[in-house]
VEXGUZA-551984 format. One record per residue: x, y, z of N, C-alpha, C in turn; residue number from 1. Coordinates in Angstrom, 3 decimals, decimal comma. Layout:
! residues N
+----------+----------+----------+----------+----------+----------+----------+----------+----------+-----+
|      n.u |      n.v |      n.w |     ca.u |     ca.v |     ca.w |      c.u |      c.v |      c.w | seq |
+----------+----------+----------+----------+----------+----------+----------+----------+----------+-----+
|        X |        Y |        Z |        X |        Y |        Z |        X |        Y |        Z | NUM |
...
+----------+----------+----------+----------+----------+----------+----------+----------+----------+-----+
! end
This chain:
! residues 88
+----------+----------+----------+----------+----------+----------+----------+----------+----------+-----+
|      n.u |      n.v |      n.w |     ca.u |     ca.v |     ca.w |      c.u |      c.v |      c.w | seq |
+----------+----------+----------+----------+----------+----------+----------+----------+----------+-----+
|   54,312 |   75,009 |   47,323 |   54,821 |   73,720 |   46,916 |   54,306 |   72,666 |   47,895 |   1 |
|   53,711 |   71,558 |   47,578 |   53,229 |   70,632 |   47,768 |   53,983 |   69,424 |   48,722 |   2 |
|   54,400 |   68,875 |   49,491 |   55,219 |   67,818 |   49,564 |   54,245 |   66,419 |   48,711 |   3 |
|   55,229 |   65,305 |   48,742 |   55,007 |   64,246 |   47,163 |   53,264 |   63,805 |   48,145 |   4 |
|   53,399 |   63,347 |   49,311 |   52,135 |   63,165 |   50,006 |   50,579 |   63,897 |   49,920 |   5 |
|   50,906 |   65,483 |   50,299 |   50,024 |   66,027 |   49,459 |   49,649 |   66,070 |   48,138 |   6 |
|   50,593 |   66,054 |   47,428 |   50,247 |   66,165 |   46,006 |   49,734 |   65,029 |   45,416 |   7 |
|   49,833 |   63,948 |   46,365 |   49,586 |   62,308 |   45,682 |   47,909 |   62,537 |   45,955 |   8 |
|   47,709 |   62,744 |   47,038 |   46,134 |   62,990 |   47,971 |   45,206 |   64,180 |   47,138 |   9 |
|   45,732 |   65,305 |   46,871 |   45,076 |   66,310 |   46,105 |   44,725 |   65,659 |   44,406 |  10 |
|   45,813 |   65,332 |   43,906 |   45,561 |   65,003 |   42,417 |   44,577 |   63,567 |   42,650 |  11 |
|   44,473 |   62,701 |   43,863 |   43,572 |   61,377 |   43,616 |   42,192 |   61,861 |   43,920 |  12 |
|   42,197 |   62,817 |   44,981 |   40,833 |   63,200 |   44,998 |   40,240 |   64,178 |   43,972 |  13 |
|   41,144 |   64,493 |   43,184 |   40,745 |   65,708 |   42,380 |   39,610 |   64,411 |   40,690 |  14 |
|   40,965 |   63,952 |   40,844 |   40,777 |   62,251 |   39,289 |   39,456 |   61,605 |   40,152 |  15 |
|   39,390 |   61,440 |   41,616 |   38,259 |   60,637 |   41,784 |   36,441 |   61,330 |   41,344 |  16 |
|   36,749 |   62,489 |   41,953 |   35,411 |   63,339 |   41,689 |   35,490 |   63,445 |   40,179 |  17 |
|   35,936 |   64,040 |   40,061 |   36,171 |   64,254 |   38,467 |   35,564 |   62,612 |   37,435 |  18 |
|   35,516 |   62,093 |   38,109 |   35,421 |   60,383 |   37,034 |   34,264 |   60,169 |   37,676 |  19 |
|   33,877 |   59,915 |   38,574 |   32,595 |   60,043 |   39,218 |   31,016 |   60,539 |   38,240 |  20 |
|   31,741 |   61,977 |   38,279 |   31,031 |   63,234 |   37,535 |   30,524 |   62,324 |   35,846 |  21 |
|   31,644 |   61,118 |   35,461 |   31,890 |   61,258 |   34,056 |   30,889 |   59,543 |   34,359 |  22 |
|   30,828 |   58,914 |   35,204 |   30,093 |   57,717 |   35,154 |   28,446 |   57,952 |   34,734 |  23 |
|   27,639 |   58,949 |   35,099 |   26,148 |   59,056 |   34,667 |   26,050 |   59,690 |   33,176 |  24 |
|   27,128 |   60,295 |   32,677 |   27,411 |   60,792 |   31,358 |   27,857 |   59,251 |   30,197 |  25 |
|   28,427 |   58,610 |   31,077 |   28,508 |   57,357 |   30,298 |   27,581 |   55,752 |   30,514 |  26 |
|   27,045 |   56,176 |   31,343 |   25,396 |   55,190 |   31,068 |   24,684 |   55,629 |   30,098 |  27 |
|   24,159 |   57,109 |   30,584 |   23,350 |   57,240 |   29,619 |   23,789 |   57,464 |   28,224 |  28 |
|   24,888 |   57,481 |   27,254 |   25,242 |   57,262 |   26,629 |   25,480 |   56,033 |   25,865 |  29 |
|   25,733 |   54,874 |   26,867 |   25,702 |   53,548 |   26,225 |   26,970 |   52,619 |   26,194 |  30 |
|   28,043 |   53,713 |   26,538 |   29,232 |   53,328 |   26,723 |   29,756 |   52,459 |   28,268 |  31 |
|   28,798 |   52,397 |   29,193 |   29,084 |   51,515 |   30,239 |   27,969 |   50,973 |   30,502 |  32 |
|   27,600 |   49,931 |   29,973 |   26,128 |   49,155 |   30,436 |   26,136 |   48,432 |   31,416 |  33 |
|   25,649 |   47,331 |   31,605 |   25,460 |   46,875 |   32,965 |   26,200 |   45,165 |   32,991 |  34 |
|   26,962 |   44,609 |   31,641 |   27,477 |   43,757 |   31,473 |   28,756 |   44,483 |   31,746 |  35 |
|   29,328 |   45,327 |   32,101 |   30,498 |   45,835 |   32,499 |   30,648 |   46,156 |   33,563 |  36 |
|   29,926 |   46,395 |   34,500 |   29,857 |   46,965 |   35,673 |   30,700 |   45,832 |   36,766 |  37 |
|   30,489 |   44,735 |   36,651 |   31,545 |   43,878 |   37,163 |   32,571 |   44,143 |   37,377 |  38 |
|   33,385 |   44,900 |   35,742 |   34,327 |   44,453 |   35,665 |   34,813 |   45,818 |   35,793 |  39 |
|   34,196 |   47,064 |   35,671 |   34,522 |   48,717 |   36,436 |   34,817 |   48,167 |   37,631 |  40 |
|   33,247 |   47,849 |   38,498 |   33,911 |   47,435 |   40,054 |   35,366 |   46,667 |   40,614 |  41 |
|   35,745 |   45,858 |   39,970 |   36,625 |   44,804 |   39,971 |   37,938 |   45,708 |   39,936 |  42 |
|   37,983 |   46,614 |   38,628 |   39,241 |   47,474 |   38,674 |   39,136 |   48,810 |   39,837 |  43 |
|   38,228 |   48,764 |   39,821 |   38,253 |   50,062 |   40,792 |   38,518 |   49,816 |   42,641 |  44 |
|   38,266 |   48,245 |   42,898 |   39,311 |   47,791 |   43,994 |   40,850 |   47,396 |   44,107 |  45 |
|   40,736 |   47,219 |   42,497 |   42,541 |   46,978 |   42,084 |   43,059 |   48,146 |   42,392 |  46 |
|   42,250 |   49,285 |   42,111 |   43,085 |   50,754 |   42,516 |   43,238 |   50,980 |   43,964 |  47 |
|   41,971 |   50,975 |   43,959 |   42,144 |   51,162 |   45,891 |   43,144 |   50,977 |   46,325 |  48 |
|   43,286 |   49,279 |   46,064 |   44,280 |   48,623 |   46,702 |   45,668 |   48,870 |   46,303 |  49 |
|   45,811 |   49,315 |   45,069 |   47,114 |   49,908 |   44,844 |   47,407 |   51,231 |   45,757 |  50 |
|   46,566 |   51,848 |   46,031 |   46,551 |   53,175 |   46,693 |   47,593 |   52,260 |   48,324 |  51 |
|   46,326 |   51,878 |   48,584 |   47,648 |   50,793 |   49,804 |   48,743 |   50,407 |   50,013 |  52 |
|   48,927 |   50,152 |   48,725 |   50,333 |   49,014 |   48,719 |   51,567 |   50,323 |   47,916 |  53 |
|   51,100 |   50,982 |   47,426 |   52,015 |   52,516 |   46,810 |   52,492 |   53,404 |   48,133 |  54 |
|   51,780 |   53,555 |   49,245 |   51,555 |   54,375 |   50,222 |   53,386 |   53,996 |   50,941 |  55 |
|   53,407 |   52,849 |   51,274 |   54,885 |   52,676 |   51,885 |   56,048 |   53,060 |   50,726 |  56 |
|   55,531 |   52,789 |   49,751 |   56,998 |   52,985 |   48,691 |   57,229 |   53,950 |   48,826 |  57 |
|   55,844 |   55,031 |   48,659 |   56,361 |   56,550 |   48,682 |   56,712 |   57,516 |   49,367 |  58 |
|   56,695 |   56,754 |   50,959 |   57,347 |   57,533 |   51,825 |   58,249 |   57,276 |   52,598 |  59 |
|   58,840 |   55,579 |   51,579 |   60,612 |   55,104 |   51,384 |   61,191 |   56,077 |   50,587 |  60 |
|   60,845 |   56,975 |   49,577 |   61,191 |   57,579 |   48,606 |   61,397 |   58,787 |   48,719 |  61 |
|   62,692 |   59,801 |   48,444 |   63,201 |   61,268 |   48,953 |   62,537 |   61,857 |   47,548 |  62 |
|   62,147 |   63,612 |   48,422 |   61,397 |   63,943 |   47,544 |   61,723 |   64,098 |   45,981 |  63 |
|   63,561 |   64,274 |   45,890 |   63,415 |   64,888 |   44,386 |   63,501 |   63,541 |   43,728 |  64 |
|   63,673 |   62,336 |   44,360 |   63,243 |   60,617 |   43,351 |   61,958 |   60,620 |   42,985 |  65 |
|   61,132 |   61,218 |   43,843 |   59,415 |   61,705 |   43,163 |   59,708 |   62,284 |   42,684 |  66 |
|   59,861 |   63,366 |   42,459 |   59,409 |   64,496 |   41,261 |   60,105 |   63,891 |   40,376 |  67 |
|   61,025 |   63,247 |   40,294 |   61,792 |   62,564 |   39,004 |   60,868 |   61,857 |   38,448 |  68 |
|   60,891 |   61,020 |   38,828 |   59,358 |   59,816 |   38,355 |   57,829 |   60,341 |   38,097 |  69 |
|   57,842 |   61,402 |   38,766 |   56,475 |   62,060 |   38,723 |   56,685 |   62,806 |   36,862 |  70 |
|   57,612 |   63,446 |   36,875 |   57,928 |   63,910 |   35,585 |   58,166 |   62,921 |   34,555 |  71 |
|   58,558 |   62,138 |   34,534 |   58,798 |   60,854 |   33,813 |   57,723 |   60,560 |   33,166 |  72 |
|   57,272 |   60,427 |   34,031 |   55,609 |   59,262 |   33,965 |   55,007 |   60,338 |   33,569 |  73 |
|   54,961 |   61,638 |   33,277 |   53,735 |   63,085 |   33,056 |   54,396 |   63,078 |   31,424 |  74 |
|   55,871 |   62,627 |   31,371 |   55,907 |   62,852 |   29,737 |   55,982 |   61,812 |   29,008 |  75 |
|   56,511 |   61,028 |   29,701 |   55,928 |   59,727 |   28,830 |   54,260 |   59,421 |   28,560 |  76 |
|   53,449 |   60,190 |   29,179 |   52,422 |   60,269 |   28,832 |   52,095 |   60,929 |   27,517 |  77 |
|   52,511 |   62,393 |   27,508 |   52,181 |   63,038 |   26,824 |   52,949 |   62,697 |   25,683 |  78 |
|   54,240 |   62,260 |   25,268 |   54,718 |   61,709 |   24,143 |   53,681 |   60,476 |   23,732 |  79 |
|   52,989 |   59,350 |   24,312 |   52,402 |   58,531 |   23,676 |   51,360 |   59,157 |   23,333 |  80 |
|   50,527 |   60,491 |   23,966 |   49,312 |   61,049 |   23,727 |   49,706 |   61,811 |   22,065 |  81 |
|   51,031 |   62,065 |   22,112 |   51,217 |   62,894 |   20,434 |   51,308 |   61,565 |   19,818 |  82 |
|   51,933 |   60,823 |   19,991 |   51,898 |   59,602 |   18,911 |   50,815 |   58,781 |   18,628 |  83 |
|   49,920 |   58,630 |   19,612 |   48,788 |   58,164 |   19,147 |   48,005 |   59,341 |   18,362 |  84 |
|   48,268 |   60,706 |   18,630 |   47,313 |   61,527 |   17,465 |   47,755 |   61,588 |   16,163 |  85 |
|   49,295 |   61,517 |   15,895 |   49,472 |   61,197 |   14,840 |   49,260 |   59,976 |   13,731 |  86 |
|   49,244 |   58,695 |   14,790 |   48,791 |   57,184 |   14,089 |   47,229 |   57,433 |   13,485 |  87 |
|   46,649 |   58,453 |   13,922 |   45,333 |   58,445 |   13,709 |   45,192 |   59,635 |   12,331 |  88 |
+----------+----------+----------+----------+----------+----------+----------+----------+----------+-----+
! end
């Protein structure tokens, strides 16, 4: 078992490589050209910087108020992920 710190650090580096991997798959495809790239860069310091500014909340925060929210936020995902397959 993980404490919320590790697990925040393992799953960002895991999503960072992982998306990385998926940026030369989506040039050459056509889906991120170079009139966007601005605006990838632009969000991808908004994250950073969220990474910053998240860092104190979450270690104001006792562990089982994370895993609460951590679960929350994992099914409220997956409920909008079934409802959008069904709208479709």
């Amino acid at each position: 078992e993980l404490s919320p710190q590790s697990y925040i650090g393992t799953r960002a580096a895991f999503f960072c490589f992982l998306n990385l991997g998926k940026l030369p798959i989506r040039v050459m495809g056509g889906t991120l050209g170079m009139p966007m790239l601005p605006l990838a860069a632009g969000l991808g310091l908004v994250a950073v910087a969220g990474v910053f500014l998240a860092k104190p909340i979450m270690l104001g925060m006792n562990e089982k108020t994370f895993v609460r929210l951590e679960l929350g936020v994992v099914a409220f995902a997956g409920l909008r992920l079934c409802y959008m397959g069904l709208q479709q």
